[in-house]
C-alpha positions as CSV (number, residue, x, y, z in Angstrom):
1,X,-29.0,-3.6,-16.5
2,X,-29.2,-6.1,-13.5
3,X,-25.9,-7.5,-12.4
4,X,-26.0,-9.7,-9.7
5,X,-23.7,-10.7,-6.8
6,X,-21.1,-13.7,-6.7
7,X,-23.0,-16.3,-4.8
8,X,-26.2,-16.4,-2.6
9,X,-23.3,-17.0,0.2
10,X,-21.9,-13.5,-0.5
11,X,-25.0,-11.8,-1.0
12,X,-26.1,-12.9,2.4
13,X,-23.3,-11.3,3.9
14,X,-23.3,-8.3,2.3
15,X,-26.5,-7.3,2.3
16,X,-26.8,-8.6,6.4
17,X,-23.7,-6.2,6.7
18,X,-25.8,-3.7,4.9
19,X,-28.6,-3.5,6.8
20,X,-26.4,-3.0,10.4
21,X,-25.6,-6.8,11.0
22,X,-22.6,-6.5,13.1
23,X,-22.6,-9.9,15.3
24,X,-23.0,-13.0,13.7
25,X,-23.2,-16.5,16.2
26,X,-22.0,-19.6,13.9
27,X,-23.2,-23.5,14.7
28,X,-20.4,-25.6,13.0
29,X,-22.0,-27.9,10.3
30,X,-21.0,-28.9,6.5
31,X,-24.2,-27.3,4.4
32,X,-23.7,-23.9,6.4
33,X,-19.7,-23.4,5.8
34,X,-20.1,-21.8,3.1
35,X,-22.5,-18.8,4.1
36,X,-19.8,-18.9,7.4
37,X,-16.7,-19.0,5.1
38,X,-18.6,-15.7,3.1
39,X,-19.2,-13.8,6.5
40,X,-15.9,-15.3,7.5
41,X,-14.2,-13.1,4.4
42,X,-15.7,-9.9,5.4
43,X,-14.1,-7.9,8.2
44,X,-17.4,-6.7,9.4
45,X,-18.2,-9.0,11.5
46,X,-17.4,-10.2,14.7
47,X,-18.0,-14.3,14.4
48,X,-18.8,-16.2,17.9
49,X,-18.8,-20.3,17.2
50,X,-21.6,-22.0,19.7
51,X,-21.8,-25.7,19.0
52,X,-24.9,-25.8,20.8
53,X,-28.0,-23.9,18.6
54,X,-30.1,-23.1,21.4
55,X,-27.4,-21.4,23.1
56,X,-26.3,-19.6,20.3
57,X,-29.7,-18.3,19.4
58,X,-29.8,-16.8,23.5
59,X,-26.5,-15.5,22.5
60,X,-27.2,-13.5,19.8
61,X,-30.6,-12.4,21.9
62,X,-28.8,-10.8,24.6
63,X,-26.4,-9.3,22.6
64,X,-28.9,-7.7,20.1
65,X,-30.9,-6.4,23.3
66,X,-28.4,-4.6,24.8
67,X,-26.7,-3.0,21.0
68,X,-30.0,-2.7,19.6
69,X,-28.6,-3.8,16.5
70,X,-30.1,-6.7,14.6
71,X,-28.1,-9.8,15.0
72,X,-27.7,-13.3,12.7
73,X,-27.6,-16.9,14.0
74,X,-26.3,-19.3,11.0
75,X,-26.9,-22.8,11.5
76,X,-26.7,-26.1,9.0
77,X,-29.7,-27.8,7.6
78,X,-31.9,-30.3,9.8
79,X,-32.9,-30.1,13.2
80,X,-30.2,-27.6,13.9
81,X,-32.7,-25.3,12.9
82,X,-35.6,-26.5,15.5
83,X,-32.9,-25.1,18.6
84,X,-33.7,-21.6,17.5
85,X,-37.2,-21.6,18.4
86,X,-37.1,-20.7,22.2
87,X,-34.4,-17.7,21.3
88,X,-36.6,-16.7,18.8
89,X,-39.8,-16.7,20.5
90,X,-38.2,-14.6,23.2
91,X,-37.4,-12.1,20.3
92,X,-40.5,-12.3,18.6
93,X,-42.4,-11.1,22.0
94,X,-39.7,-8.7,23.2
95,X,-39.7,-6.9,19.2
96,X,-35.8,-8.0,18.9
97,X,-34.4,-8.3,15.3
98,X,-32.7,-12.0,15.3
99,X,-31.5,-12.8,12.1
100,X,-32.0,-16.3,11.8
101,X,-30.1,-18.0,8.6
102,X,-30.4,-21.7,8.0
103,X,-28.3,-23.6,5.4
104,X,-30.9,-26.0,3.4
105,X,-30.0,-29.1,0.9
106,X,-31.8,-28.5,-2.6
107,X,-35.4,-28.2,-2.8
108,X,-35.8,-31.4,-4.7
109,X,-34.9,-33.8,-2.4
110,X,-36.7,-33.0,0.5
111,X,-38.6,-35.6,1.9
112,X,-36.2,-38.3,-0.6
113,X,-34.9,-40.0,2.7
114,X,-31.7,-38.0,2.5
115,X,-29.4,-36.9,5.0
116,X,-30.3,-34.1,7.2
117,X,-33.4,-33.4,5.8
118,X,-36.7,-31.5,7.1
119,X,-39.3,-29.5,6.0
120,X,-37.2,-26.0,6.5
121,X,-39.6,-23.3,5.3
122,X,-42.1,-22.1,7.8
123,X,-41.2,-24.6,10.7
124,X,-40.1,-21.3,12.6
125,X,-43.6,-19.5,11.4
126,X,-45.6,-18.7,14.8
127,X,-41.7,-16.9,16.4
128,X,-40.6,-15.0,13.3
129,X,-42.2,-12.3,11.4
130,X,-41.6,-13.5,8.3
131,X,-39.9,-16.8,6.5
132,X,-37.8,-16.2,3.3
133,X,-37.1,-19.2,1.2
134,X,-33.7,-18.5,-1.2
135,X,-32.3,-20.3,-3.6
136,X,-35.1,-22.6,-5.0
137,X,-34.2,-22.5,-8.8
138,X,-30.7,-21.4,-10.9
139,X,-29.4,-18.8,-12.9
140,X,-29.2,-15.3,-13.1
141,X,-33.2,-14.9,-11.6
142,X,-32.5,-17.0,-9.0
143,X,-29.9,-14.1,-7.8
144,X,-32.0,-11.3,-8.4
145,X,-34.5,-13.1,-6.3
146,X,-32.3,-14.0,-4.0
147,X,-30.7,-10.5,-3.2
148,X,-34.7,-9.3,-3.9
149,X,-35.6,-11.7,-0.4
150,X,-32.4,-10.6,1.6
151,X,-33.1,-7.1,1.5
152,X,-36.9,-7.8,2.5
153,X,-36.4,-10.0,5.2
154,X,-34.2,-7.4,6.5
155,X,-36.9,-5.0,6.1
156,X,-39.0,-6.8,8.2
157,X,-36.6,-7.5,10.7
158,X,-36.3,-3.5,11.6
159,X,-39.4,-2.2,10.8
160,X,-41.7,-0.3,13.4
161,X,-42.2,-3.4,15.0
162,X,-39.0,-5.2,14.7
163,X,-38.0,-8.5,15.3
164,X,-36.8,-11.8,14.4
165,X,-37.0,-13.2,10.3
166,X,-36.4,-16.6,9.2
167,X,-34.1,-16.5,6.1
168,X,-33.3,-20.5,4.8
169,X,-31.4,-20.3,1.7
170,X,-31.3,-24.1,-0.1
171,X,-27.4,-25.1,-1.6
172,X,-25.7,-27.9,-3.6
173,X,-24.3,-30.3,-2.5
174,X,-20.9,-29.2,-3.9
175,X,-20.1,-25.5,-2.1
176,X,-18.0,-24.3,-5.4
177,X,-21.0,-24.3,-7.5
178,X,-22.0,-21.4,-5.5
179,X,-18.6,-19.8,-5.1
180,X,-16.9,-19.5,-7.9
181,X,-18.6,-17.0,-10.1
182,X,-17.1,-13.4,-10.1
183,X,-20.1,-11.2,-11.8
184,X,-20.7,-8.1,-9.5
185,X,-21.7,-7.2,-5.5
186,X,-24.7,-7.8,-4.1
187,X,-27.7,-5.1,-4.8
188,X,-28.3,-3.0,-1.6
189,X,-32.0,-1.6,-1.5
190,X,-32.1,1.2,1.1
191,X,-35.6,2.4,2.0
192,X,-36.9,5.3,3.8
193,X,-38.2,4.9,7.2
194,X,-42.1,5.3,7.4
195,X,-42.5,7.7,10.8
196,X,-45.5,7.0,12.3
197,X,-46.7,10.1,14.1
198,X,-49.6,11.6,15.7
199,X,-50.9,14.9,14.7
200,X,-50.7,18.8,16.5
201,X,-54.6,18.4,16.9
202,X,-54.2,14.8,18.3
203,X,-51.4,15.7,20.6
204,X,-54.3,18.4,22.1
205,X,-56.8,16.6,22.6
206,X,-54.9,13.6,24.4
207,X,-53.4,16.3,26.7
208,X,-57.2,18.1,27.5
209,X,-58.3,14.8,28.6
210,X,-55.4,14.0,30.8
211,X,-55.4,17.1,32.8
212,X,-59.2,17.3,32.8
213,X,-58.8,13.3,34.9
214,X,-58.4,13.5,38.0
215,X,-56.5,9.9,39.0
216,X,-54.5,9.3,35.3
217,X,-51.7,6.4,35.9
218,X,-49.1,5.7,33.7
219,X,-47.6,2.1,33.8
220,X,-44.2,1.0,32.1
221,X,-43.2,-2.5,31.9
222,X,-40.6,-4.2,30.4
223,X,-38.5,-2.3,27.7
224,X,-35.2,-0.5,27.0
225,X,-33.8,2.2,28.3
226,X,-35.3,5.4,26.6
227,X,-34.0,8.7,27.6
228,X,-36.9,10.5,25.2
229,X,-39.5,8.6,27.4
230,X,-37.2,9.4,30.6
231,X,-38.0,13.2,29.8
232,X,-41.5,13.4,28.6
233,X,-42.4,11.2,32.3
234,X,-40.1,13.4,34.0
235,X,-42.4,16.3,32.5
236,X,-45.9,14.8,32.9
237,X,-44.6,13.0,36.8
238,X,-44.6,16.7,37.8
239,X,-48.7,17.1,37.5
240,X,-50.6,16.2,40.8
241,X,-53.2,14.4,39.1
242,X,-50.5,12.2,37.5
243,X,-48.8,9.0,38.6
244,X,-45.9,6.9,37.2
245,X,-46.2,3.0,38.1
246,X,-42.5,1.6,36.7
247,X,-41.3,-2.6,37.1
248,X,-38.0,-2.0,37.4
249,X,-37.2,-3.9,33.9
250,X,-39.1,-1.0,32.4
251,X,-35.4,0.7,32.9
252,X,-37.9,3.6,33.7
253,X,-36.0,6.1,36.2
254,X,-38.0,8.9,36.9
255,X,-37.4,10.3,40.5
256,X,-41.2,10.0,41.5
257,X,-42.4,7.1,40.0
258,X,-43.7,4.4,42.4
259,X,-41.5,0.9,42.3
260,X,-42.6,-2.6,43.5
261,X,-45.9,-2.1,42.6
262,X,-47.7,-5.6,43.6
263,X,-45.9,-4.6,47.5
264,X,-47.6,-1.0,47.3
265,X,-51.3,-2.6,46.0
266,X,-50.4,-5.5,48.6
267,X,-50.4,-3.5,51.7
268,X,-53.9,-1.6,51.2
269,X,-57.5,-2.9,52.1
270,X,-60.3,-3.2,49.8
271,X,-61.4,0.5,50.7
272,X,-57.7,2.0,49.5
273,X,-57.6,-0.5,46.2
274,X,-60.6,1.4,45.0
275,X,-60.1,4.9,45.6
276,X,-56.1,4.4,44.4
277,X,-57.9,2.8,41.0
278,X,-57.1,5.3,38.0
279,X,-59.8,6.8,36.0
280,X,-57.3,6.7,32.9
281,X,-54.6,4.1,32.6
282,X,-51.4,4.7,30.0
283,X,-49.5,1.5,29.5
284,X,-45.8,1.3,27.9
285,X,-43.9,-1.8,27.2
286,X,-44.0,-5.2,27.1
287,X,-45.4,-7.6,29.3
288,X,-46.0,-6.9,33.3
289,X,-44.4,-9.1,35.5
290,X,-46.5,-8.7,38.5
291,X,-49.9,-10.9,38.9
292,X,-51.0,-8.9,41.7
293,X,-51.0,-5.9,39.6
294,X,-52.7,-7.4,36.8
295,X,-55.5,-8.7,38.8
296,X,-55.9,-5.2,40.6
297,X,-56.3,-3.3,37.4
298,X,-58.6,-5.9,35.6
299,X,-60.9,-6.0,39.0
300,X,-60.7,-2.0,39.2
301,X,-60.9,-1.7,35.6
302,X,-59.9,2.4,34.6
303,X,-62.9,3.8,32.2
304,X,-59.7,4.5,29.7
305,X,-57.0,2.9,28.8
306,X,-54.4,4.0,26.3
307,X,-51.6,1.9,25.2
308,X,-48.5,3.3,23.4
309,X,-46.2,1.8,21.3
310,X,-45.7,-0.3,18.1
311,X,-47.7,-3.7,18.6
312,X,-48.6,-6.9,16.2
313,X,-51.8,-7.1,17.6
314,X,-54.5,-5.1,19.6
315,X,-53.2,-5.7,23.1
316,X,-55.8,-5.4,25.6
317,X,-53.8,-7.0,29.0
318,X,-56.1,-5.4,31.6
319,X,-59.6,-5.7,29.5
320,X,-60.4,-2.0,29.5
321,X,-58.4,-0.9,26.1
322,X,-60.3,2.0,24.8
323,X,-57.3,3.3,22.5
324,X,-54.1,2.2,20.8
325,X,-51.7,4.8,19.6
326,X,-49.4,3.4,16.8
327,X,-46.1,5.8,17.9
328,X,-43.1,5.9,19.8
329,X,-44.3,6.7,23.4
330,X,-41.8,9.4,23.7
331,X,-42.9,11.2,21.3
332,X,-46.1,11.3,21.7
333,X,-46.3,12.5,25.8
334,X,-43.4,14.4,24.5
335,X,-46.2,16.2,22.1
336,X,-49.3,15.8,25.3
337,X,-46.5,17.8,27.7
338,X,-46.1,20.3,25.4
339,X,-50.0,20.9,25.6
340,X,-50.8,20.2,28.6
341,X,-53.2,23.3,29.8
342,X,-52.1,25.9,32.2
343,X,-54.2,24.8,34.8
344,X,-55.7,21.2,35.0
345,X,-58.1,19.4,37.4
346,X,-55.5,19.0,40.2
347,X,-56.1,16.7,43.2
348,X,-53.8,14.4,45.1
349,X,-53.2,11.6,43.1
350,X,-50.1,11.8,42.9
351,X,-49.4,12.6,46.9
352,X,-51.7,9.2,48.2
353,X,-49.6,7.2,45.3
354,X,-46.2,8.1,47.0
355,X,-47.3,8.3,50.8
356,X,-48.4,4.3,50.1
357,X,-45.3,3.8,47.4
358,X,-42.8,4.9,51.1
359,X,-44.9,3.2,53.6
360,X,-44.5,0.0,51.1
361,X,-40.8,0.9,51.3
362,X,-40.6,1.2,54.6
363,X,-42.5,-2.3,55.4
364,X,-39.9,-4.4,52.8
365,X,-37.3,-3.0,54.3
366,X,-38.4,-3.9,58.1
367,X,-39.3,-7.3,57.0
368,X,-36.0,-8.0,54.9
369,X,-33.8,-6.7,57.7
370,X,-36.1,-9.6,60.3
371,X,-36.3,-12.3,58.0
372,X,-34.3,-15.5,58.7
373,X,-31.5,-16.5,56.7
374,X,-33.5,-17.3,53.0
375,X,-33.5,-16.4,49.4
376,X,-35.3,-13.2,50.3
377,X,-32.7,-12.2,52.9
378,X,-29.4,-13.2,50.4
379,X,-31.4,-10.5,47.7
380,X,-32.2,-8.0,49.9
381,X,-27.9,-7.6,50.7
382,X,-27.2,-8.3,46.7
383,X,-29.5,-5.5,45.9
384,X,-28.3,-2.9,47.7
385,X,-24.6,-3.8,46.8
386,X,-24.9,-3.7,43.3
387,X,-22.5,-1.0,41.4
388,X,-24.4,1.9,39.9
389,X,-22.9,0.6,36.4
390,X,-23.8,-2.8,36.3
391,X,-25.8,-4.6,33.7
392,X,-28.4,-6.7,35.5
393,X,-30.0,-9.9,33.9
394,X,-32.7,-12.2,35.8
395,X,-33.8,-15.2,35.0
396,X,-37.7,-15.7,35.1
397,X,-39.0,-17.6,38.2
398,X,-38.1,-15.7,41.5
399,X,-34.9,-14.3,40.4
400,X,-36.8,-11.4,38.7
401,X,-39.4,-11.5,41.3
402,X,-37.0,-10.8,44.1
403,X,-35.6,-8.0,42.5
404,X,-38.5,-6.3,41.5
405,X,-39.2,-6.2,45.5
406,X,-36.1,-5.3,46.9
407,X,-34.1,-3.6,44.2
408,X,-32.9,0.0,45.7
409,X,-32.4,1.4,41.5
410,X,-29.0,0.9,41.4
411,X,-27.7,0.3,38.6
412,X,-27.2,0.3,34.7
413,X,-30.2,-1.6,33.1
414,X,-32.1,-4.7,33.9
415,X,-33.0,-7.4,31.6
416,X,-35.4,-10.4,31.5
417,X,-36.8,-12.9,28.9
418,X,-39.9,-11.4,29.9
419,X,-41.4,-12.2,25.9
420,X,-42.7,-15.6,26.8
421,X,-41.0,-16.0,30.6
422,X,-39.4,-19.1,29.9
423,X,-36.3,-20.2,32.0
424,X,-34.4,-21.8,28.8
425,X,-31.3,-19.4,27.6
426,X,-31.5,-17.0,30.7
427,X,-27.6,-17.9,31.0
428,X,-26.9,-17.5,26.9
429,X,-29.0,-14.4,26.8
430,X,-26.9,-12.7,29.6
431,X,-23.2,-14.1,28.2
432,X,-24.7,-12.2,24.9
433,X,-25.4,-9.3,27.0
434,X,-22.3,-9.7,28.0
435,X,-20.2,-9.9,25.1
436,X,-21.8,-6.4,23.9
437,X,-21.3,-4.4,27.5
438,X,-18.2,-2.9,28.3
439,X,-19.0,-3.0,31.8
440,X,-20.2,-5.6,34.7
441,X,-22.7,-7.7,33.8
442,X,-24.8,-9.6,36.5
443,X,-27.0,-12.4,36.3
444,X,-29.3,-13.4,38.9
445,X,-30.6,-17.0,38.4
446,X,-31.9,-19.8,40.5
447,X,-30.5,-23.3,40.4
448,X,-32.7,-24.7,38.3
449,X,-32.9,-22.0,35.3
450,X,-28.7,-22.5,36.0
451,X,-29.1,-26.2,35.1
452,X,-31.8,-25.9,32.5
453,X,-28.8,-23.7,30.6
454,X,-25.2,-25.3,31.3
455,X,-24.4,-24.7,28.0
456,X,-23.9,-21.0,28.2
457,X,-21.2,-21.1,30.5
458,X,-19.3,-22.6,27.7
459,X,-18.5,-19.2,26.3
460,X,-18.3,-17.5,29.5
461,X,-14.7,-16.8,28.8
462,X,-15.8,-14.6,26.0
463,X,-17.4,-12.3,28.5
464,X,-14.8,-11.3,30.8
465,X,-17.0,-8.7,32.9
466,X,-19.9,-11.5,33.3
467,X,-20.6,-12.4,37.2
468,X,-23.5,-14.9,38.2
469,X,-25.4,-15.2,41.2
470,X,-27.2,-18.5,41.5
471,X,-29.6,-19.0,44.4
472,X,-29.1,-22.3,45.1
473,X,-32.4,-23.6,47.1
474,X,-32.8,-26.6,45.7
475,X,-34.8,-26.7,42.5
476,X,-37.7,-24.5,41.3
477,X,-38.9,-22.7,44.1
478,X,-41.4,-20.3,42.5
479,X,-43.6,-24.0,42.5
480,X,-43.0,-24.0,46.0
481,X,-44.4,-20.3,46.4
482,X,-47.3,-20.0,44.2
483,X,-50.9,-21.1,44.7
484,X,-51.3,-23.6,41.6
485,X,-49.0,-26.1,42.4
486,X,-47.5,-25.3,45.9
487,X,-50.2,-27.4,47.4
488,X,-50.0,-30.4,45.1
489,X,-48.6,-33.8,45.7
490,X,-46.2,-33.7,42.9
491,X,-44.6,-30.1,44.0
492,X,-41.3,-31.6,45.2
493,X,-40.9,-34.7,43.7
494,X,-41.7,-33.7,40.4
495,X,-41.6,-29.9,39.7
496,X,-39.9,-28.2,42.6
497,X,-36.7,-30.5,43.3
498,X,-34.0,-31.5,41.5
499,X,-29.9,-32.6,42.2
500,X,-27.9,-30.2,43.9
501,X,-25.6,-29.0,41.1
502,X,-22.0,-28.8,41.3
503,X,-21.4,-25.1,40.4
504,X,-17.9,-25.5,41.8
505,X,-16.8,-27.7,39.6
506,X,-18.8,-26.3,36.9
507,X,-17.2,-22.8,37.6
508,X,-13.4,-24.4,37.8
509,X,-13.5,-26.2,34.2
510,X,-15.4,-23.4,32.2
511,X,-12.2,-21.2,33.9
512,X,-14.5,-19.2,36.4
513,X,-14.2,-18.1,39.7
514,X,-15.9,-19.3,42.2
515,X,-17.4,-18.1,45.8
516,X,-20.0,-19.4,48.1
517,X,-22.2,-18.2,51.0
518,X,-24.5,-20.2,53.4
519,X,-25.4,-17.1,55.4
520,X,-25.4,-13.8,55.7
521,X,-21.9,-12.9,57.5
522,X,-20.5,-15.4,54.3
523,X,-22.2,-13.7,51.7
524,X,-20.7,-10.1,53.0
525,X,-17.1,-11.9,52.9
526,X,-18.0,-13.5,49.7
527,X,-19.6,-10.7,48.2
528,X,-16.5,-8.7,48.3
529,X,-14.0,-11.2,46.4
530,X,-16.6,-12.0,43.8
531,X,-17.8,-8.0,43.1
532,X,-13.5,-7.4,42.7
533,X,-13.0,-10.7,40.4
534,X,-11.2,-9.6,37.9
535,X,-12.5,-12.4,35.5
536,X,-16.2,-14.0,35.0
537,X,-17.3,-15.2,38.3
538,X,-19.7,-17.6,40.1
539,X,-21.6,-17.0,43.6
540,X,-23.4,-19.7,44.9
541,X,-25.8,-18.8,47.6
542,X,-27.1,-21.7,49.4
543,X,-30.3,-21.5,51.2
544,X,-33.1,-23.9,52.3
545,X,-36.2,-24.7,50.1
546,X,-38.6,-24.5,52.5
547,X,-37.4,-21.8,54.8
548,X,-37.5,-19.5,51.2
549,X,-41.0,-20.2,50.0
550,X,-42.4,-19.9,53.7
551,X,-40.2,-15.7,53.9
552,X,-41.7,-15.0,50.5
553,X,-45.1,-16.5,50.7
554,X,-45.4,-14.8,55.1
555,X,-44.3,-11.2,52.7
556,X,-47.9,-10.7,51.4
557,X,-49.4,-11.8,54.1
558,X,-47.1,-9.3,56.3
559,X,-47.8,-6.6,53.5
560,X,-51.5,-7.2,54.1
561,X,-51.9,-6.9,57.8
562,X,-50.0,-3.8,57.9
């Protein structure tokens, strides 16, 4: 016979707890202490309070990104709700299971003019993979639902394609109507994991046409570390017909593969583009970073292309998809090594790749090491100082940008919002990150992605190992830098510029330390305090505007001539 749990309040925290919840990020509010006071009971969970939604949602982001466990958010009813969105767009394009839980006031007065009121269900709809509306009726079906739509939701949330699930769950005025019945503890449904897999035959026939091509590149964006994936590319790298193209967010570390790939494509002519063009492209990950590389392999479009991995939707980036494989990508060139023939078409694709990948090198190098004092110059030192266990998170704009140019591979991991590229939460999502690594975490940011995110310093003291870098250069520089808008009359009174913002200050009443640099002998001194701080830290490096966009904008054309 069905027995059901206590309370909808309890049920969501068990069967959360169930399912691997571990982290849950609270947003103080009346209609949601109860579902906190539940969780609250349970010594599971480790409970963060963020008074500020869209914080808290970044929050729980970064940290579910680095654990790869999923993670709740719990807000109160109303526009609370609304904050979540940018978080869980983010998760929704990077596949991150965000556990979204919003307290609701009954059903039945929705739209009656009452307090902190909205139209809950399915405002989150376009970022979430699915919405689950609890606690509609009463009585002992309401529970079975209710425990029926937990388990579901959570289902969803860590399926092949995970990601981020909207569970809103409707309660009474009066939190003791829902507290105080004692019946029995929460159903748990367990299911088995569908493995999605590609057949012996299958495996075959991938590998004959790989070594049977004689230019095959394989391109990894941004993802996770994979050590399966590290292995099966280590394998395949070893073929000479065979390249690895890797941004370094991919966290992709095979010895050979070719970094910085819109510098290597930058510095050949027209002639070289075309004969480095792959005949077969393999793609891996998320979204690429690099325009340049984009537009090279849509204009020198491969006659196959094979993307790997568990998507939503046919993803067809580069215009030339000719075959999606629903698997993990480890596996399956884990399967095409083990096939690969004995002998295979050969060539030097792999040779020309790496001769252009350390003449690019080589050129980056020479120009960082002339360039005047400017962002480009302050990342060039930060990069090559950077700890071989360090975290790294970027905020989108030039932050990421830089590093993808001049990072020497160096460390841990590297992290971006790279799911929609927005600069809103970059400082949340890396105090999350944070909070779940039990070593240095970095954050590279410019000034305005800093400002757009104050509110995540709030918590900074919660991540003890967390150190910021913040180039300060005035405002949005990447407007300053790229051809849509640099040219524009509005650039830098409306998009590029902004306030110079007082980091200092900031830094001393959120408990930080602080350093500063306004050239490059500074930033060696101040480099060395801030890498030793012994508590979260702040580095502002100051650099002009102007001076930056014209280094990083004179790059390509350098890359070009040479």
């Amino acid at each position: 016979m069905y027995k059901s749990s206590s309370s909808i309040q309890s049920a969501t925290a068990d069967i959360l707890a169930a399912h691997g919840v571990r982290d849950v990020i609270v947003s103080p509010g009346s209609r949601n202490a109860s579902i906190i006071e539940a969780m609250s009971e349970s010594s599971h969970f480790r409970i963060t309070r963020v008074v500020d939604e869209r914080s808290a949602g970044f929050i729980g982001l970064g940290i579910a990104s680095i654990t790869n466990r999923p993670v709740a958010v719990v807000c109160t009813s109303g526009t609370a709700l609304l904050n979540y969105a940018p978080a869980l767009a983010e998760a929704y394009y990077r596949n991150i299971p965000l556990i979204c839980v919003s307290a609701d006031r009954p059903a039945e007065w929705i739209d009656q003019n009452d307090s902190q009121t909205m139209r809950q269900p399915g405002a989150l709809a376009n970022v979430v993979k699915g919405t689950y509306d609890i606690g509609r009726g009463a009585g002992e079906d309401s529970m079975w639902e209710a425990e029926r739509l937990l388990n579901d939701a959570m289902f969803t949330a860590l399926d092949e394609v995970r990601g981020p699930v909207h569970v809103n769950i409707h309660l009474p005025d009066c939190a003791s109507e829902c507290m105080e019945s004692d019946s029995g503890e929460a159903r748990i449904i367990e299911m088995l994991p569908s493995r999605r897999d590609i057949t012996y035959n299958d495996a075959g026939r991938l590998a004959e046409t790989i070594s049977s091509t004689s230019k095959v590149m394989v391109l990894c964006s941004c993802a996770a570390p994979d050590s399966g994936l590290m292995q099966a590319l280590t394998s395949l790298s070893k073929l000479d017909n065979i390249v690895v193209l890797a941004e370094r967010v991919s966290n992709v570390s095979v010895r050979d593969a070719v970094f910085a790939p819109e510098a290597v494509i930058g510095s050949m002519d027209e002639e070289k583009k075309s004969e480095m063009a792959p005949e077969l492209l393999i793609t891996i990950g998320g979204a690429p970073i690099s325009a340049g590389l984009k537009k090279y392999l849509r204009q020198y479009s491969p006659a196959r292309h094979w993307n790997l991995g568990y998507t939503r939707a046919v993803i067809d980036c580069y215009k030339a998809l000719t075959l999606r494989i629903e698997a993990d990508p480890a596996m399956v060139l884990a399967k095409i090594a083990k096939q690969m023939p004995e002998s295979s078409v050969g060539g030097d694709y792999f040779r020309k790749w790496n001769v252009a990948y350390e003449r690019a090198r080589s050129l980056i190098q020479g120009y960082a090491s002339r360039a005047p004092w400017s962002d480009f110059k302050a990342m060039g030192f930060i990069a090559s100082q950077i700890p071989a266990r360090w975290n790294i998170q970027l905020s989108n704009g030039m932050a990421v940008r830089y590093f993808e140019l001049l990072s020497v591979g160096r460390y841990h991991r590297a992290d971006c919002n790279r799911g929609v590229s927005g600069i809103d939460g970059c400082t949340s999502t890396a105090v999350g990150a944070a909070m779940a690594y039990n070593d240095t975490t970095l954050l590279i940011t410019g000034d305005m992605s800093a400002a757009y995110d104050l509110g995540g310093l709030a918590l900074a003291r919660e991540a003890e190992r967390l150190k910021i870098v913040v180039l300060c250069n005035s405002g949005g520089n990447i407007f300053r830098t790229i051809r849509a808008t640099r040219e524009l009359t509005v650039c830098e009174p409306y998009l590029a510029s902004m306030p110079e913002l007082p980091l200092r200050s900031l830094a001393q009443a959120y408990g930080m330390g602080f350093y500063e640099a306004s050239d490059e002998a500074e930033l060696r001194e101040a480099w060395r305090g801030f890498a030793a701080h012994s508590g979260p830290a702040i580095l502002a490096v100051n650099t002009s505007p102007q001076i930056s966009a014209e280094v990083y904008r004179g790059f390509f054309g350098f890359m070009s001539k040479n």
